[in-house]
N, C-alpha and C positions, 0 to 999 in steps of 0.2 A: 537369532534372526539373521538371515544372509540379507549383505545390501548387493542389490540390482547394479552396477556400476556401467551394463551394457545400453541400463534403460537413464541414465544420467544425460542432460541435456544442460547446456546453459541459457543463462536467460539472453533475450536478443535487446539488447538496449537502446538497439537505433529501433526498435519498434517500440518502444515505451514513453510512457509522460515521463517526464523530469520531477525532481524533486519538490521542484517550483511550482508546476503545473499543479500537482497533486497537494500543493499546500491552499492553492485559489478555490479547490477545489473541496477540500474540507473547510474552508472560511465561509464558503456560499452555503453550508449543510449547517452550517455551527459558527454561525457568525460570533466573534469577540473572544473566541476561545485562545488559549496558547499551546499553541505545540510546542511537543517534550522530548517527541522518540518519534525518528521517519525509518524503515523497515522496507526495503523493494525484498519482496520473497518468492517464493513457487510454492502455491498449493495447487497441486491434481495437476500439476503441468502449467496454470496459468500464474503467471506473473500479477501479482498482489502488493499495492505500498501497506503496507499498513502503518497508521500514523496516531503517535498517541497523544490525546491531548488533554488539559484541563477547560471542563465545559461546567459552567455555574456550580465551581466549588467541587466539583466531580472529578474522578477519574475517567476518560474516555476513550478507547479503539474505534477507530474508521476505519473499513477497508476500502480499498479503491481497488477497480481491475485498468491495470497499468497500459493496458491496450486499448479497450476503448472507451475507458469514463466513468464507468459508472460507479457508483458506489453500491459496495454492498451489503 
């Protein structure tokens, strides 16, 4: 498989939530959980935290879109 290196973009991180933002932001979804693993990545071009956490005795992934909020 040939990698595209013409279509490689970086992420812009002055448009992005911060670590912190994205941590308020999995506590409001999953309140009392502990995070384990925080992850800013690119999937399909957008900028994703994904954040691991332990949620009642669980393993659990959040994704957050690092732009505007939402979880998804």
């Amino acid at each position: 498989m040939d990698y595209d290196y013409v279509k490689e973009e970086a992420l812009n991180l002055k448009k992005t939530i911060s670590r912190q933002e994205a941590n308020k932001i999995a506590l409001r979804d999953l309140r009392g959980a502990t995070r384990i693993l925080w992850e800013l990545t690119d999937e399909n071009g957008k900028a994703i935290w994904k954040i691991n956490l332990i949620y009642q005795n669980q393993k659990r992934e959040l994704k957050i879109d690092a732009l505007n909020k939402n979880i998804i």
